[in-house]
VEXDO-261405 format. One line per 8 residues: number of its first residue (from 1); their letters; for each residue x, y, z of N, C-alpha, C, O, CB. Coordinates in Angstrom, 3 decimals. Glycine has a CB too. Example, Ala and Ser with C-alpha at 12.3 -4.5 7.8 and 13.67 -1.06 7.14 Angstrom:
<sites>
1) AS) 13.190:-5.690:7.800:12.300:-4.500:7.800:13.200:-3.300:7.800:14.236:-3.319:8.465:11.308:-4.473:9.046 ~ 12.850:-2.250:7.080:13.670:-1.060:7.140:12.900:0.030:7.870:13.409:1.138:8.039:14.084:-0.598:5.725 .
</sites>
This chain:
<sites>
1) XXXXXXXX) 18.125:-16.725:18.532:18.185:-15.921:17.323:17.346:-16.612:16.248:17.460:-17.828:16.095:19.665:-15.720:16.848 ~ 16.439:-15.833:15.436:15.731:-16.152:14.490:16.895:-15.859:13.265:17.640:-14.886:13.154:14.311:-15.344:14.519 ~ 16.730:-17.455:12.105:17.504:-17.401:11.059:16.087:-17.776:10.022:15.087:-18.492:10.075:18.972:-18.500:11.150 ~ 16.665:-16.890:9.171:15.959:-17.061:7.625:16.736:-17.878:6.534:17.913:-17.533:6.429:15.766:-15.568:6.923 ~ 16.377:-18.774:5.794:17.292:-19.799:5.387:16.362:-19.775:3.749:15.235:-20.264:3.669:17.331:-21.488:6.584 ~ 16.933:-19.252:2.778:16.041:-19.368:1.300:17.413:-20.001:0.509:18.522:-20.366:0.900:15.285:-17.498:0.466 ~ 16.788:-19.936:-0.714:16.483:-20.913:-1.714:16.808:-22.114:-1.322:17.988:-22.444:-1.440:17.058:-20.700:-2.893 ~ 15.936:-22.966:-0.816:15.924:-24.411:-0.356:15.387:-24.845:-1.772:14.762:-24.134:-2.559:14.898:-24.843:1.119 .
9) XXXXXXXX) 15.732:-26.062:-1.921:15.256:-27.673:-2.541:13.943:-27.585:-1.970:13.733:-27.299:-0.791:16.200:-29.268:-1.946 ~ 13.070:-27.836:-2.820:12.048:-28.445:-2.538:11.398:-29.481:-1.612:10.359:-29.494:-0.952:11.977:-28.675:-3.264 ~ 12.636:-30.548:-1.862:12.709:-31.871:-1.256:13.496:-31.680:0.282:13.619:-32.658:1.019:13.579:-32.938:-2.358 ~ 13.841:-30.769:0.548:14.306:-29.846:2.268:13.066:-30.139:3.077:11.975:-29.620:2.841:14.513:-27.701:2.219 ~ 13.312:-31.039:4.088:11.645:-31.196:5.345:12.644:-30.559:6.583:13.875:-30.586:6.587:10.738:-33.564:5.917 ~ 11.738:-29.975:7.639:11.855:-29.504:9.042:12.910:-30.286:9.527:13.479:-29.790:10.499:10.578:-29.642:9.920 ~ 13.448:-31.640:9.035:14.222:-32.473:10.123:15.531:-32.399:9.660:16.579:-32.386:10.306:13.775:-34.024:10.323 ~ 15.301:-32.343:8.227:16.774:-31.541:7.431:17.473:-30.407:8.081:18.584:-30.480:8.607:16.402:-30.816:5.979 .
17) XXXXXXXX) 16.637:-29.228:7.991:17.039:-28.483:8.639:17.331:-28.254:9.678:18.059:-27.263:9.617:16.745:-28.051:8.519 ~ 17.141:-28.773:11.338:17.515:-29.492:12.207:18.485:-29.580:12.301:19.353:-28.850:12.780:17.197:-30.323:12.261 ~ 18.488:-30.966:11.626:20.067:-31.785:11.308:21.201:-30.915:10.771:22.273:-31.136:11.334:19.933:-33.004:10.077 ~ 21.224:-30.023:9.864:22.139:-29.084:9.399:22.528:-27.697:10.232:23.603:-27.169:9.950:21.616:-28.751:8.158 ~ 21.866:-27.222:11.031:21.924:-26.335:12.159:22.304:-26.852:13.635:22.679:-26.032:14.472:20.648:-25.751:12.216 ~ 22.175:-28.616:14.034:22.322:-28.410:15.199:24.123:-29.132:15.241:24.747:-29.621:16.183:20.936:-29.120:16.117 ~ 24.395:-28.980:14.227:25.599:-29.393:14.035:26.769:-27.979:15.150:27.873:-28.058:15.691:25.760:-29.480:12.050 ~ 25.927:-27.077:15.042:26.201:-25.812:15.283:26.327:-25.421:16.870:27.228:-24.947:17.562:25.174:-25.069:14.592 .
25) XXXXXXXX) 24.459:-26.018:17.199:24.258:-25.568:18.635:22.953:-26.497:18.786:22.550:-27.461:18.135:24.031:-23.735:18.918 ~ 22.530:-25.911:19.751:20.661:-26.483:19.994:19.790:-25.702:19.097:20.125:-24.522:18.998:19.882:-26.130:21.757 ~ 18.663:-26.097:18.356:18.404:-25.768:17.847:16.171:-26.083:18.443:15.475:-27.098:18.407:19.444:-26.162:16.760 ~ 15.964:-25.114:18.740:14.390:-24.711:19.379:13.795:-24.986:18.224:12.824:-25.656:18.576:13.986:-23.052:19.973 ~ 13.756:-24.868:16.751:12.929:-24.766:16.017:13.251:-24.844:14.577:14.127:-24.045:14.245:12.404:-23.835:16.360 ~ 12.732:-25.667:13.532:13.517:-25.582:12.277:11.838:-25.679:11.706:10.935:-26.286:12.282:14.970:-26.972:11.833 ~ 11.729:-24.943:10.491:10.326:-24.938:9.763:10.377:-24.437:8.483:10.563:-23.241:8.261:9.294:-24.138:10.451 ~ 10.221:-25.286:7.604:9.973:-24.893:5.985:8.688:-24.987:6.052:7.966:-25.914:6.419:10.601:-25.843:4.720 .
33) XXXXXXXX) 8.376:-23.561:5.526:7.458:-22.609:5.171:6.916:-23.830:4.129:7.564:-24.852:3.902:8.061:-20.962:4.579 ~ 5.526:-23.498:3.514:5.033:-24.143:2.802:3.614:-23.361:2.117:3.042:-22.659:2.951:4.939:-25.325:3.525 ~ 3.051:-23.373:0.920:1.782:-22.999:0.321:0.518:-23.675:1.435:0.393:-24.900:1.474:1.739:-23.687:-1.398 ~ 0.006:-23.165:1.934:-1.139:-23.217:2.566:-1.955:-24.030:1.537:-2.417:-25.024:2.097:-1.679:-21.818:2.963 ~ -2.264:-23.973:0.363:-3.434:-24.559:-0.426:-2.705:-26.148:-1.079:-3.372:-27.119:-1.436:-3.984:-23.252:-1.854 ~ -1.343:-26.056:-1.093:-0.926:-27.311:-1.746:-0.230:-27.919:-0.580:-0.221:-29.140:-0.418:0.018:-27.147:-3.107 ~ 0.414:-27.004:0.320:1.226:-28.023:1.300:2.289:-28.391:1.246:2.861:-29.135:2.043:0.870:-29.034:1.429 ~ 2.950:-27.606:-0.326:4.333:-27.824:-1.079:5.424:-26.826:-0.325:4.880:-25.826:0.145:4.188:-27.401:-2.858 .
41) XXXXXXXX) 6.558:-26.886:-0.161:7.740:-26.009:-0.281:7.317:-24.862:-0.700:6.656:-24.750:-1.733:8.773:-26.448:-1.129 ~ 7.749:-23.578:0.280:7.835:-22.405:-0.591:9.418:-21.933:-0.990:9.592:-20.898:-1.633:7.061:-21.210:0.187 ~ 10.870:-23.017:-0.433:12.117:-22.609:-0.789:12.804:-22.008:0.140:14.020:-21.822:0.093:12.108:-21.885:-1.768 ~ 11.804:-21.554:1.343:12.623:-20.599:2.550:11.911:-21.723:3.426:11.011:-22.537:3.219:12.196:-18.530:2.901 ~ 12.925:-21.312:4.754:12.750:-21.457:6.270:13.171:-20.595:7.303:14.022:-19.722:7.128:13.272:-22.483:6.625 ~ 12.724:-20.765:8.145:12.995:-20.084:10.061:13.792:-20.860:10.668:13.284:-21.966:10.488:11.612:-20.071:11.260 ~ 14.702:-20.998:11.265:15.607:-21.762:12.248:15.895:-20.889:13.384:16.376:-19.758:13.317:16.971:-22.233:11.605 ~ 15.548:-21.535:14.441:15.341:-20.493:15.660:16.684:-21.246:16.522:16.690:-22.468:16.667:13.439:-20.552:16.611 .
49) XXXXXXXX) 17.743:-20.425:17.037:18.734:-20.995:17.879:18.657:-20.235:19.004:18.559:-19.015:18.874:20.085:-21.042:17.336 ~ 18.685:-20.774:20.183:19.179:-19.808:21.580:20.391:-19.472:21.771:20.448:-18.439:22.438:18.970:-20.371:22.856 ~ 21.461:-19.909:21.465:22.401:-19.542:21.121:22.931:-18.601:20.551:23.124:-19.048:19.421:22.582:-20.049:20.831 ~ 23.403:-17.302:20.580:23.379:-16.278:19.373:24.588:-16.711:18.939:24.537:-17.140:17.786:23.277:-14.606:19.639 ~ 26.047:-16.769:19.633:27.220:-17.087:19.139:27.186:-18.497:18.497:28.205:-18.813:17.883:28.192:-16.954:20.177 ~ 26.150:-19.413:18.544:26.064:-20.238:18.175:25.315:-20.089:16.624:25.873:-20.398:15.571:25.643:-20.871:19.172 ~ 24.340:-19.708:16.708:23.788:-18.830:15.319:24.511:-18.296:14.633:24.723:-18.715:13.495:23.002:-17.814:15.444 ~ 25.044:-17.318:15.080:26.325:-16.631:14.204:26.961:-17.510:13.215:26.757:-17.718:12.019:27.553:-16.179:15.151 .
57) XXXXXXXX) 27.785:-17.957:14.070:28.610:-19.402:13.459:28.256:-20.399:12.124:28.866:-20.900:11.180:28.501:-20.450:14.610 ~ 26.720:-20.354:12.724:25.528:-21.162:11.730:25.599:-20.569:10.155:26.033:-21.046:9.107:23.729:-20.807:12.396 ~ 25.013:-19.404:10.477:25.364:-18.350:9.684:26.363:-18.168:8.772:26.200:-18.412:7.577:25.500:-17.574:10.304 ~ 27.467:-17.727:9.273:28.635:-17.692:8.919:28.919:-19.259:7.760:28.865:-19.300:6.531:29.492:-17.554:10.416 ~ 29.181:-20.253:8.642:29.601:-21.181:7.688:28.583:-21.794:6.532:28.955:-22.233:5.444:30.104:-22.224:8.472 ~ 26.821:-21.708:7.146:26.081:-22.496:6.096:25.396:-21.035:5.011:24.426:-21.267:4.290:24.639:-23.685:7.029 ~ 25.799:-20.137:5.026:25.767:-19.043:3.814:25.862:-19.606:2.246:26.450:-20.687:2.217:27.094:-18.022:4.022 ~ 25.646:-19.375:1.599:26.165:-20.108:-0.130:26.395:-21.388:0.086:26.721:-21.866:-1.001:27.718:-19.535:-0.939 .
65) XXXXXXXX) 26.404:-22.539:1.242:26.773:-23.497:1.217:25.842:-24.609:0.004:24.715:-24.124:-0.093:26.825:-23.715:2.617 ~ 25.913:-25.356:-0.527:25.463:-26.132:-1.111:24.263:-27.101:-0.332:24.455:-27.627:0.764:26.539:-26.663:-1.576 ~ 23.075:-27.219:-1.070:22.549:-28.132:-0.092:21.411:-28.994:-0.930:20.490:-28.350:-1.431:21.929:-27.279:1.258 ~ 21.447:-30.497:-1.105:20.487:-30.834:-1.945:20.555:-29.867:-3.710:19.777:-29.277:-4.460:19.084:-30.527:-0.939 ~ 21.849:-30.189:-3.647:22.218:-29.555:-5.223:21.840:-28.015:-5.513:22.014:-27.413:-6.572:21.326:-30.436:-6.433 ~ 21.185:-27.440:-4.112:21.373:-26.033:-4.271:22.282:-25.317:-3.729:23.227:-25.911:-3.210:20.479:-25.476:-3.987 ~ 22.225:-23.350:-3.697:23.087:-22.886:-2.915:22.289:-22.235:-2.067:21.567:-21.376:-2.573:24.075:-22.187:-3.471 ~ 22.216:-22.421:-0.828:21.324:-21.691:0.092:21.885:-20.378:0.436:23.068:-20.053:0.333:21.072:-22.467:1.350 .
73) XXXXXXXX) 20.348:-19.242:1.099:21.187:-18.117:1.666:20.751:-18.262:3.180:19.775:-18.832:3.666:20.859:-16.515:0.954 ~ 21.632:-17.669:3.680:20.907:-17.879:5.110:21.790:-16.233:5.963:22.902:-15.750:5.751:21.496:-19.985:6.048 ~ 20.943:-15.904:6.687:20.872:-14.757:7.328:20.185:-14.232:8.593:19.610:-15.190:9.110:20.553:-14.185:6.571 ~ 20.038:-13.341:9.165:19.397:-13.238:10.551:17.780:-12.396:9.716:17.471:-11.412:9.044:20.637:-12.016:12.008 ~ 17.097:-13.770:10.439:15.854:-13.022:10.416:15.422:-11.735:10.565:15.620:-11.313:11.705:15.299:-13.408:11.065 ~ 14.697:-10.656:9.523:14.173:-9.795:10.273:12.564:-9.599:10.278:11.657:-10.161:9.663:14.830:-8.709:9.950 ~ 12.599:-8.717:11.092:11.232:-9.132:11.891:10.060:-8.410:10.696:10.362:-7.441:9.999:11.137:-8.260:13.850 ~ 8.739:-9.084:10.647:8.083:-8.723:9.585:7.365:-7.582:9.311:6.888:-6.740:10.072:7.450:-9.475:9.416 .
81) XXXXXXXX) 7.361:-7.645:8.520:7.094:-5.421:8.134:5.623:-5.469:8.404:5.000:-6.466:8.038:7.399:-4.504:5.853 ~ 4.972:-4.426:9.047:3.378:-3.818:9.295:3.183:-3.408:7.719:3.594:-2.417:7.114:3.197:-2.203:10.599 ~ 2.599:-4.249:7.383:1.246:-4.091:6.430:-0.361:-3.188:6.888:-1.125:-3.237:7.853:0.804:-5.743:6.205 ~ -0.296:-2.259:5.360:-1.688:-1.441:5.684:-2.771:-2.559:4.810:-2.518:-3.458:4.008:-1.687:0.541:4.917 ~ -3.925:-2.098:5.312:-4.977:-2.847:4.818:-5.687:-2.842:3.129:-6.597:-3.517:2.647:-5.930:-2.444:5.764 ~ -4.593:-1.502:2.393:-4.689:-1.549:1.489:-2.978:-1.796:0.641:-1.889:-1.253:0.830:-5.561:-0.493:1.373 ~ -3.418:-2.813:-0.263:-1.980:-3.532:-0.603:-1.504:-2.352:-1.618:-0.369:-1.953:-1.354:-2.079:-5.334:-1.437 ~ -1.865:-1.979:-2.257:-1.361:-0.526:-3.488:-1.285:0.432:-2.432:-0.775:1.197:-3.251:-2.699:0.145:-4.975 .
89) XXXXXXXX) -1.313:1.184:-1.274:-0.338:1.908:-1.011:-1.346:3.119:-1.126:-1.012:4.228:-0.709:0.994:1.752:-1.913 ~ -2.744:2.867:-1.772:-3.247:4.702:-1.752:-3.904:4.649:-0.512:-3.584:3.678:0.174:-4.503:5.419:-3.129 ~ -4.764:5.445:-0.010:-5.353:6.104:0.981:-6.207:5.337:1.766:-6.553:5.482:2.939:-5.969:7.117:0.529 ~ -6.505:4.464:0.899:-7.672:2.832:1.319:-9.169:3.408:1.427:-10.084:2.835:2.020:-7.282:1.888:3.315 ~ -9.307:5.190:0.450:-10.598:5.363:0.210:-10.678:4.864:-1.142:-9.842:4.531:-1.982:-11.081:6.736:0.423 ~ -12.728:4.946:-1.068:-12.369:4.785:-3.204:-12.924:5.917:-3.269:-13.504:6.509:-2.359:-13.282:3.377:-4.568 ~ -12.708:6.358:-4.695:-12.873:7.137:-5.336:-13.325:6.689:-6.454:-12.688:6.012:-7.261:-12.047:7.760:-5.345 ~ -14.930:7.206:-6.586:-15.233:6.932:-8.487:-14.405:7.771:-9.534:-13.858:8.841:-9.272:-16.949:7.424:-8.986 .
97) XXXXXXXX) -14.393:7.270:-10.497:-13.617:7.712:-11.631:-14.456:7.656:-12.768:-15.190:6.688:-12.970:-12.394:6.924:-11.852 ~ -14.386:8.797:-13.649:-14.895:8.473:-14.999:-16.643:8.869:-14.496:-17.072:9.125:-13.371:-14.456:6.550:-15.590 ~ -17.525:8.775:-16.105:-18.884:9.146:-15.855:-19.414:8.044:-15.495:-19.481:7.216:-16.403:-19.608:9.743:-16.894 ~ -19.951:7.622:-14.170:-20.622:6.643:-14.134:-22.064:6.901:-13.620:-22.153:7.838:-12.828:-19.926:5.778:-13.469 ~ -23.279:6.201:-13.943:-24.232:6.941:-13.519:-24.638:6.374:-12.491:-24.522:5.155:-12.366:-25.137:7.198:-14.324 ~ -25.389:7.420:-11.223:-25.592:6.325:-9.968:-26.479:5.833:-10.096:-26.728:5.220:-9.058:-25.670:6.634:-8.679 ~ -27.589:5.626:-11.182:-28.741:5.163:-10.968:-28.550:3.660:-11.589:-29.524:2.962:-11.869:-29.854:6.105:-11.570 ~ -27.352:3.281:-11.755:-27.177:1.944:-12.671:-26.043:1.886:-11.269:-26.754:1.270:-10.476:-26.568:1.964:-14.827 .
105) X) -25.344:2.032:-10.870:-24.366:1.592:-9.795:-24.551:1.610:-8.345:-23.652:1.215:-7.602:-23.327:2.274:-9.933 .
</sites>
């Protein structure tokens, strides 16, 4: 089972999370997300368990739990939404607007 784990501490690394999930079960995979350009915390993670009743459990007890002076949420991953290639949502043609002249554009 894929778990989604947000508002993390900053100061939360992959082995933290680990350590706090395999208390639970086995744990395949623990990963705080991070900014690609700085390399910093983005506050969430993935925790992957094979276990589902074991996940559950995970779940269940580390919800609102406190962690590194925060309150984490944690929940069952869901799977990531299909994105169109245009982020506003219109038609992904353009359309000129207004007088513009083509001999300057």
């Amino acid at each position: 089972m894929n778990i989604y784990v947000s508002n993390l501490s900053f100061n939360v690394k992959d082995e933290d999370l680990q350590e706090y999930f395999a208390e639970y079960g086995e744990v395949t995979s623990a990963k705080v997300i991070t900014d690609k350009f700085t390399n910093k915390s983005r506050g969430f993670a993935f925790v992957e368990m094979p276990d589902d009743e074991a996940a559950k459990k995970a779940i269940q007890e580390l919800d609102g739990a406190s962690v590194d002076g925060r309150t984490i949420g944690v929940a069952v991953a869901r799977p990531k939404e299909e994105r169109t290639s245009n982020s506003r949502g219109g038609s992904g043609s353009f359309q000129k607007r207004g007088n513009f002249s083509n001999s300057r554009y």
